[in-house]
N, C-alpha and C positions, 0 to 999 in steps of 0.2 A: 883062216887067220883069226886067233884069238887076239882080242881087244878086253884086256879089263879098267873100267870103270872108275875110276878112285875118285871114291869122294871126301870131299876137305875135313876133315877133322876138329870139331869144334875145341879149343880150349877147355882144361879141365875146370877151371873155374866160374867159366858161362855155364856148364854142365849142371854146377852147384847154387848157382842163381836163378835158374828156373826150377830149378825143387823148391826150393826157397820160398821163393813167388806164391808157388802152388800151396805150400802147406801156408802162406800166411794166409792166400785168400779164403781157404777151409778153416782158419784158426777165424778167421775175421767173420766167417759165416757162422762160424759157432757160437762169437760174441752175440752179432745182430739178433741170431735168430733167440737168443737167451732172455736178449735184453729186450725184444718183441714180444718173449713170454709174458716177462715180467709187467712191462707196460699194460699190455692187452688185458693182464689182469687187476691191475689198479685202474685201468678204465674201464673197466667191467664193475668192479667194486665202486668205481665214482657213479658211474647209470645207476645203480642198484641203491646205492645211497641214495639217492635222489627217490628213487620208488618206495624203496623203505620209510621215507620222510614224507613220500605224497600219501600212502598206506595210513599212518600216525593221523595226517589234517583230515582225510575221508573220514575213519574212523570219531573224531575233535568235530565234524561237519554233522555228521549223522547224531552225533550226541547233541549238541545244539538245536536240533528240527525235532528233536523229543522234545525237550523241554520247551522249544515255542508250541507245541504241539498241547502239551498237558497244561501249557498258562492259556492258551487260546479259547480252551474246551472249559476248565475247571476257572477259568474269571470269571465267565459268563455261566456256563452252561446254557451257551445257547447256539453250539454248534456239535456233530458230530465228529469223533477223529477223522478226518477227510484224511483219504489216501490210507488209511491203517486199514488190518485184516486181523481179526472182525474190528467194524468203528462204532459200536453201542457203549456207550457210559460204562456198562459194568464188567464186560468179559476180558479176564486178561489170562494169557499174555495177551500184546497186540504187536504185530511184526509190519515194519515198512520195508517197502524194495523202493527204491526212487529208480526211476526213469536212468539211464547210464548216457550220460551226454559225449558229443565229442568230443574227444582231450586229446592236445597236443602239445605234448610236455617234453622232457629228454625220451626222445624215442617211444614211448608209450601211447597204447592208443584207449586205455582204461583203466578210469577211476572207479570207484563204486562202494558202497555202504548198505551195511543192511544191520538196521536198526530192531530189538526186540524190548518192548515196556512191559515187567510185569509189576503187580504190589508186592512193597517187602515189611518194613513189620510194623505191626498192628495195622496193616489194611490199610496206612495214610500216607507213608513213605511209597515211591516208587521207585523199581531200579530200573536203570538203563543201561541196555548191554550192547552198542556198537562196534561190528567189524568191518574195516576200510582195507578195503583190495586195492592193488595197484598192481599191473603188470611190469614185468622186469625184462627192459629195453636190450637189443645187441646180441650175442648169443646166447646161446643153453648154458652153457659156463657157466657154474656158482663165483664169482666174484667175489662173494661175500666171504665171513672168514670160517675157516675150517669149525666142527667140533671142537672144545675146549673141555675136559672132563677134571670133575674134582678131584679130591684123594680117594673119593670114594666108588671113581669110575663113575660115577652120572655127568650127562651130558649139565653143560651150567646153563643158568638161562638166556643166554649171548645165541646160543648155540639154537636153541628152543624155539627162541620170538623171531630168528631170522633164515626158519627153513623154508624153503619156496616150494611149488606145488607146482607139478609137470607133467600131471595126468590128469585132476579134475577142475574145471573151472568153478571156482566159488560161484561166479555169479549165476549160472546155468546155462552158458551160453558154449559157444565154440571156443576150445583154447586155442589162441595163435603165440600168446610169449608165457614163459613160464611166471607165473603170479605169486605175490608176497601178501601176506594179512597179518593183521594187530589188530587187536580188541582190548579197547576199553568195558570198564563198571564202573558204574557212579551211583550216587543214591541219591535221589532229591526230596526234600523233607518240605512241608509246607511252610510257607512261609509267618513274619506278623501280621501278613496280611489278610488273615483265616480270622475273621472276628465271631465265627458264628460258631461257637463253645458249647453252648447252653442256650438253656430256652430266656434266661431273661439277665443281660448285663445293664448294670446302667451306673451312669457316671456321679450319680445320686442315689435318692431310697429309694427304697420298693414299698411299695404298702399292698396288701392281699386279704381284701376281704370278699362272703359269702359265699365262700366254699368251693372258690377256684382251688385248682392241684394241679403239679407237674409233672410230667414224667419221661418217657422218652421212646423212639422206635427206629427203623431204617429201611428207606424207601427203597433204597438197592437192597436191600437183603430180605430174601423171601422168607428168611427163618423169623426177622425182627417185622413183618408187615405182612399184609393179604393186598395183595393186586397191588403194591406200591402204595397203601395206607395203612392207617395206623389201625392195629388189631391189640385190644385187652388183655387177648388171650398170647402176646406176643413182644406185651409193653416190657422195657428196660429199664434202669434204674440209674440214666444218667439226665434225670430233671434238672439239674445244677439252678441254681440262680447266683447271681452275686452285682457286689456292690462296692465303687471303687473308692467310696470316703466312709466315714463312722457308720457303725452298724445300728450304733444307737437310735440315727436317723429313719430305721424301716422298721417296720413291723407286719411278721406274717398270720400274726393273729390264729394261732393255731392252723394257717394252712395246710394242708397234706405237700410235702415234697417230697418224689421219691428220686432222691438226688442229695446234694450238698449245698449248704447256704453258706456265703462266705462274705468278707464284710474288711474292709481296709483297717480294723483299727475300732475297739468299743465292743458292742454285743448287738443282737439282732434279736429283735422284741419280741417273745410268742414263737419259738422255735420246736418246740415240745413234740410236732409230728414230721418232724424232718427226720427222713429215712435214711440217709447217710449222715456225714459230719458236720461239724457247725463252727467255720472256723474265724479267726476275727486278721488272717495276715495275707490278704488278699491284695494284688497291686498287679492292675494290666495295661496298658494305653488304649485308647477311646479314641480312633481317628477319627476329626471330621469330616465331612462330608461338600467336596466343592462340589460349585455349579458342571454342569454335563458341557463338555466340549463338543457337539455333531459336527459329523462332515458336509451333512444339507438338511435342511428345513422344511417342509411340508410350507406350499405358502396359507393353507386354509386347512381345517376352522382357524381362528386365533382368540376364537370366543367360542365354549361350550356352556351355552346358558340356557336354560329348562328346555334341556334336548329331548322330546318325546319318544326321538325312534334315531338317534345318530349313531352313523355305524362308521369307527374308525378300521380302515383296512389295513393288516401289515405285509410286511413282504418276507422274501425270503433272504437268509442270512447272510449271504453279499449284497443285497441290497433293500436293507432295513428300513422302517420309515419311521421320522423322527417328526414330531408334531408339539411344538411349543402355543402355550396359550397362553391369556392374560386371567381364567378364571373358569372352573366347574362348581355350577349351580346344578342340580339336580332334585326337582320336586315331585310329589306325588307318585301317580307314576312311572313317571322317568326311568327310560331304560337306555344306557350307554353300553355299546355289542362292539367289543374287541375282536374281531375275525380277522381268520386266514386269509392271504390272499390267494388259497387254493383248497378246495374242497380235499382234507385228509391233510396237505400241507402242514411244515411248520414254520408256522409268522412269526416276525419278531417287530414288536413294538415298543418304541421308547416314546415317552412323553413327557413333557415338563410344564406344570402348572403354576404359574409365575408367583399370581396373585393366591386367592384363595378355593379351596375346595369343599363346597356345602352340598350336603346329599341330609333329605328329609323325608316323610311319607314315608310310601312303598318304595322309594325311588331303588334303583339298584345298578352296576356297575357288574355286567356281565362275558369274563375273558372264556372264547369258545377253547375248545380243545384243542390243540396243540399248538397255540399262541402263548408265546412266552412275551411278557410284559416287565420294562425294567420303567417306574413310575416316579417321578420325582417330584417333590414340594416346596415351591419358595415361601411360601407363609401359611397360615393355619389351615388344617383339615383336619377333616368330619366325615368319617367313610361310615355312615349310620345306615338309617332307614333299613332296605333289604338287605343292605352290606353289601360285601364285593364278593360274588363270586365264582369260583379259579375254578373251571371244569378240569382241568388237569387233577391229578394226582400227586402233583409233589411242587413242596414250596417253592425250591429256584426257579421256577417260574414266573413266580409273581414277588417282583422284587421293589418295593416302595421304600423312599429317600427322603430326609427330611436333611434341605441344605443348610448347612451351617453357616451362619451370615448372621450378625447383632446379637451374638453371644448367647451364652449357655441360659434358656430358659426362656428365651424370647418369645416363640411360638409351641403351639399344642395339638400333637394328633391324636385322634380319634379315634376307636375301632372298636363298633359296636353293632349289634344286629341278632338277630333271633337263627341264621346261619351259620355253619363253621365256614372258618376264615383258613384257607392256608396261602402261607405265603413269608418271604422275612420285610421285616421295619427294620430300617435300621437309620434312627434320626437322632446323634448322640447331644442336641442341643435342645432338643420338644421334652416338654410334659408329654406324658404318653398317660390316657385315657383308654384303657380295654375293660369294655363292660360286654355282658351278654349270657348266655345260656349254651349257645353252641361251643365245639371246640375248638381251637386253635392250632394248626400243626406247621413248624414254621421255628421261628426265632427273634429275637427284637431284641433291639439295643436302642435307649435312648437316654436322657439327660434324668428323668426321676419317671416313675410307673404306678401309677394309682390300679388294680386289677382287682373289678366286682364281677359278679356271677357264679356259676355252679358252674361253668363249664371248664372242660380238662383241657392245660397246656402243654402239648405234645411238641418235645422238642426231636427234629427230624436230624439224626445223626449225620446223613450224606452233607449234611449244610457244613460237615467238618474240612470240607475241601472249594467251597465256594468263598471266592475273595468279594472283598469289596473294592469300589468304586479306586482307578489308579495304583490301582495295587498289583503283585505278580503271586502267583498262586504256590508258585513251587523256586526253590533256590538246589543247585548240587553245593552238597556239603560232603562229600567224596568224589574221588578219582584215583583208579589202581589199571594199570595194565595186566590183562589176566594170560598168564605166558601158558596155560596150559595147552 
């Protein structure tokens, strides 16, 4: 027995509602999934912005830590580039890698900069060229915006500065997200705080008698000096002196200068062997000199008076020793021994002598080798007798201060002795007394300059980057982003 089955017949218009249905929800999957394109890729583009911008500050950070780097070395010169490769005074380029810290930003697990300082022109400028990495958070997706090309078919620079890197890690490390860089240049110029020009500025006259000369060399340059001193056979022709009121007021008395004499205003008396020009429209500013702000004080000596055999120790450059007193007497033969606080070591010693400083006899004032001495004066000195002498090789080492306190002319230093002196004065309120037969390599600025002797004042070039007291050594007077 056949039985057939019948089954109910749906209406034809249920039929057309579940097509319906169907294609809307594949129309509606076509929306979502468009519009999750779309999104995924402006959140892609917002992470990446975000990186792109952290990339810029790294980049803004690393330039920053040059410049404290080059004011920290070049204020003082009494530290080396810490952390740079190579850190000696004179070799550049010099490149930092900082440490890559943990970061936890939009997604990203690294920031980083790698800083390169080299000199740019005439050897006083430096540039600075940092590039700041940042990894780009979320997927491999370019986010960011397509090529843009000009009429000319080159890609523009949109296009340039914001291609990411998906095979080699800038920093040298393992790539885990693909990474974005921007590099800045800048150029930092030295600042007004570079007083040390010439071998003799002063806010007054010069006077120049028996047969004192000027001339000039360069302690970093082996072509301008022998072993970091001054060489004859190697002297330069930037002796300058000058003078910031009437010229009328000095007289070089036939000096030899192999340099420029310049003079605010009037003439300069007895010019006839000045080897470059002789100008009278000279005008610079003459900062004074404040008292020394230390972080701590040595509580002993607080008196150095006819010290036979004292020997101040310094320390090393995070922790300096600072040694204020009420007075240096020095008689006969008195020997005051500035030492390292480590055999080969470099010390640094600051001291401030309130009251007065007399040195007579044989006495003498002896800074060991590689002790750097920054010396200050609240009232008259007299650095005579044996004189002071800097077993170093080059003036910024031995840097002596005459504070400005009771106005222009108040007090008078000294510098005198049958030994050469290097070293800079810079006391823009003293009579400044330089007598002697040795020679002088170094630089001095004071309020007026009386200078007798035969001996040669060697003005040491490198002193073109050494600041004084409060001051910053280097300013950026550029910023370009280099899209290459």
């Amino acid at each position: 027995m056949k039985t057939d089955l019948a089954l109910p017949r749906l209406p034809r218009n249920q039929g057309g509602i579940l097509i319906t249905t169907v294609l809307l929800i594949a129309l509606m999957s076509m929306l979502t999934a468009a519009t999750l394109y779309r999104v995924s890729s402006r959140h892609a583009s917002s992470y990446h912005s975000v990186g792109w911008n952290e990339a810029l500050a790294s980049a803004e950070a690393g330039a920053d830590l040059a410049l404290a780097s080059m004011n920290t070395y070049y204020s003082t010169f009494s530290a080396t580039w810490t952390g740079w490769v190579p850190n000696d005074a004179t070799t550049f380029p010099k490149t930092f890698t900082p440490a890559i810290p943990d970061h936890i930003g939009e997604g990203n697990t690294k920031v980083y900069a790698k800083v390169v300082v080299d000199k740019g022109v005439g050897g006083t400028w430096l540039r600075v060229r940092s590039t700041g990495v940042a990894e780009l958070p979320g997927s491999s997706v370019n986010g960011l915006e397509a090529a843009i090309l000009d009429v000319n078919g080159a890609k523009n620079h949109r296009s340039v500065l914001r291609k990411p890197r998906y095979i080699t890690d800038i920093t040298g490390g393992a790539l885990h997200l693909p990474q974005v860089s921007r590099t800045i240049e800048l150029m930092a110029s030295p600042t007004s705080g570079h007083p040390y020009q010439m071998p003799f500025l002063m806010r007054g006259a010069i006077t120049m008698n028996g047969g004192a000369w000027t001339d000039s060399f360069n302690s970093s340059d082996p072509l301008y000096s022998t072993n970091s001193q001054y060489d004859w056979l190697k002297h330069l022709n930037h002796g300058d002196i000058a003078t910031n009121i009437g010229g009328s007021l000095s007289n070089l008395n036939g000096s030899l200068v192999y340099g420029n004499a310049s003079s605010n205003g009037g003439t300069i008396a007895n010019t006839q062997n000045v080897q470059g020009t002789v100008t009278n429209n000279f005008q610079t500013t003459i900062a004074d000199i404040p008292a020394p702000t230390w972080p701590t004080i040595a509580a002993s000596p607080t008196t150095l008076k006819n010290s036979g055999g004292v020997i101040l120790q310094g320390g090393p450059i995070g922790a300096q020793k600072y040694y204020k007193v009420d007075q240096l007497t020095l008689n006969s033969f008195d020997i005051l021994t500035l030492a390292p606080h480590a055999v080969g070591a470099d010390s640094y010693i600051n001291i401030w002598v309130t009251g007065k400083v007399t040195m007579s006899g044989n006495s003498r004032i002896l800074q060991m080798n590689g002790v750097h001495v920054v010396f200050y004066c609240g009232d008259d000195a007299s650095f005579t007798g044996d004189g002071y002498f800097n077993s170093n090789s080059t003036a910024d080492t031995a840097q002596f201060f005459g504070i400005s306190a009771g106005g222009n002319g108040n007090h008078t230093m000294k510098v005198a002795g049958i030994g050469d002196f290097t070293g800079v004065v810079n006391a823009p309120t003293y009579h400044l007394q330089i007598t002697g037969n040795g020679s002088f390599a170094g630089s001095v600025i004071g309020y007026d300059a009386a200078i007798t002797g035969n001996g040669g004042f060697h003005y040491d070039e490198n002193l073109k980057l050494l600041a004084a007291p409060g001051s910053t050594a280097f300013s950026f007077v550029s910023w370009v982003e280099d899209i290459r």
